[in-house]
N, C-alpha and C positions, 0 to 999 in steps of 0.2 A: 504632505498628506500622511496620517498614520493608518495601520492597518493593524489593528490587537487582535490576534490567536488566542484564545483562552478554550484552556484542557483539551485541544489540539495533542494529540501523539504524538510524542517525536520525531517517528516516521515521517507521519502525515505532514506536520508541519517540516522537517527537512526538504520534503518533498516541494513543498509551494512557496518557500522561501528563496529558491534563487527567481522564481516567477516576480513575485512580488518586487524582491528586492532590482531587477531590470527593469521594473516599471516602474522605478525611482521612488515608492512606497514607502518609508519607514515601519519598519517591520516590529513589533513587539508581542512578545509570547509569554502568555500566563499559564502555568501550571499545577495552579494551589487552588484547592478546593474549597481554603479557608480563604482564599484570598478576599478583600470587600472591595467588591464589582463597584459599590457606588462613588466609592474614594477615587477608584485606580481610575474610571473613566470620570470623572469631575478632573483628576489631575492629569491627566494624558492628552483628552479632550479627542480621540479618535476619531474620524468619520468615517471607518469601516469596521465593523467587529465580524468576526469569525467564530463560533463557539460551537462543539460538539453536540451533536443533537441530547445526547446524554448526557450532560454536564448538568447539573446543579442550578450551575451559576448562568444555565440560560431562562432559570423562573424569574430571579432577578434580577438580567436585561430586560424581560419582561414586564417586570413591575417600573424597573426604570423609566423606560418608556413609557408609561400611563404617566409617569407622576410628572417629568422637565418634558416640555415642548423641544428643548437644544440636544437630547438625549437621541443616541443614536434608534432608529426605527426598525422592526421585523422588515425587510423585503418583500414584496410580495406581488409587486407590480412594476415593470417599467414603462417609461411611455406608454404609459395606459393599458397596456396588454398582460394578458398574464404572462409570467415567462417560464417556458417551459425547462429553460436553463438551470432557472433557482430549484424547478422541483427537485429535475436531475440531482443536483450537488447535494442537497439534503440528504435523498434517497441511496446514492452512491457512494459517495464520501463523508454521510453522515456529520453534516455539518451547516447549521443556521445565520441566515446573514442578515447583521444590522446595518443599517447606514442615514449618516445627516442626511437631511433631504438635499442639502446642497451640491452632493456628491454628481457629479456629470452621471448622467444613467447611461452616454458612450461606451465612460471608462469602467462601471460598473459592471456591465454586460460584457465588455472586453477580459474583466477579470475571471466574471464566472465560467465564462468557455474554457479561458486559459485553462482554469483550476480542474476544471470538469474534463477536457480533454486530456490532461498532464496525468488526473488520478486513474482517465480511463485505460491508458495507453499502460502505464505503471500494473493496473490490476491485469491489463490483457498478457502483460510479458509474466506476471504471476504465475497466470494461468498456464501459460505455454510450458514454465518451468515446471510444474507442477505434471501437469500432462507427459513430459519427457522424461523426468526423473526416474520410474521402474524402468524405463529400457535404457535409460544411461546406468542405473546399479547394474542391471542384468549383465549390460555389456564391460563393466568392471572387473564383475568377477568374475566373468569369461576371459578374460584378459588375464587376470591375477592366477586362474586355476592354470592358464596354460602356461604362463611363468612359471608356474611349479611345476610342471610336470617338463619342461623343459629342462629346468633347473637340475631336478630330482635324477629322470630318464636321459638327459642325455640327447632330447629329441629335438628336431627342428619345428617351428609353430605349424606348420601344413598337417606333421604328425601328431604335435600336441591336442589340433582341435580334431583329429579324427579319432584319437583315442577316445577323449568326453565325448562323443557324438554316437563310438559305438555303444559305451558304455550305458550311455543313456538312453539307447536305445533294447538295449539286452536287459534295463533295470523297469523299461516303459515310464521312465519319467522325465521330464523335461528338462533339457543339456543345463539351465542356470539352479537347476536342484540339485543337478551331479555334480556341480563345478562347486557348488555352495557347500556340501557334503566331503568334497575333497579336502575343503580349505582347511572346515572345521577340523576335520579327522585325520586328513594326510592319508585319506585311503577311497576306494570307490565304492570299498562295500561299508 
C-alpha cells in the first residue's frame, strides 16, 4: 500500500512518517508545487493521499476525482458515519484525505487517530515549551548574573542571590531586570 504526502511540511511530514512507515505503508512525499498531480498519481497509483489543506495541488485532486472512477476520493465518510476523526485532522494538522474506495475503512480510521493523536501530543508538548520558556530565560539569567557576581565579588551563590534581591529591591524592579541590567553593563545601577 502507498501513502503520497504532497506539500506536507517537513516537520509535519517527519513527524508522521515513522507512523506510517510502522504500519508497513510505503511512504512518498511531494513537495513541488509545480509538480503534475495527474501524472505522479497515474504513475504511483496510491490509495492514500495526504495533502495540505492549502496546497494548490489539492483543487487538482479534486478535479481528479470527478474525472477517473480509480482516482483516489475526498474522505468524508466511514462506515457510513461521519467521522469526526477526518474533521479533527483537517482542522488540526491542516490536512485533507484522499483514498481508493478499496482502502480497509479499519485501517484508514486506525491511521487518522494515529496521525491526529501524534500531531496532538507533538502541539501539546509545543505548548508546554512555549509556556516555560520566560521562566526558564528568567531563571538563566538568574543564574548567569550570579555567576558574575560570584566570579567578580568573590562571593558564595547564597550571597550572590542576596545581593540582586536587595538590589532589586532598593531599585523596585523585578530581580530578572536587575540580573539582565547586570549582564548587559556589569553594574547595578
Amino acid at each position: 500500500m502507498k501513502l503520497l504526502l504532497i506539500d506536507i511540511d517537513d516537520g509535519r511530514a517527519n513527524k508522521i512518517e515513522p507512523i506510517i512507515t510502522w504500519a508497513g505503508i510505503e511512504l512518498i512525499i511531494i513537495n513541488d508545487n509545480t509538480a503534475d498531480i495527474y501524472a505522479l498519481v497515474d504513475e504511483l497509483h496510491p490509495e492514500i493521499i495526504l495533502v495540505d489543506t492549502d496546497s494548490p495541488n489539492r483543487d487538482t485532486l479534486e478535479h481528479l476525482a470527478q474525472l477517473q472512477k480509480t482516482a483516489p476520493r475526498t474522505v468524508i465518510k466511514l462506515d457510513n458515519t461521519r467521522s469526526e476523526a477526518i474533521n479533527r485532522l483537517a482542522a488540526e494538522a491542516c490536512i485533507s484525505i484522499y483514498a481508493i474506495d478499496g482502502v480497509p475503512t479499519q485501517l484508514l480510521q486506525a491511521l487518522i487517530d494515529i496521525a491526529i493523536s501524534y500531531f496532538y501530543s507533538i502541539e501539546l508538548l509545543r505548548n508546554e515549551v512555549e509556556n516555560i520558556k520566560p521562566a526558564t530565560d528568567a531563571r538563566q539569567t538568574l543564574n548567569k548574573a550570579k555567576k558574575f557576581i560570584m566570579d567578580t565579588y568573590g562571593l558564595a551563590e547564597e550571597q550572590a542571590s542576596d545581593l540582586l534581591s536587595k538590589n532589586a529591591d532598593r531599585q523596585r524592579r523585578p530581580v530578572t531586570e536587575v540580573a539582565r541590567q547586570l549582564l548587559d553593563t556589569g553594574s547595578f545601577i
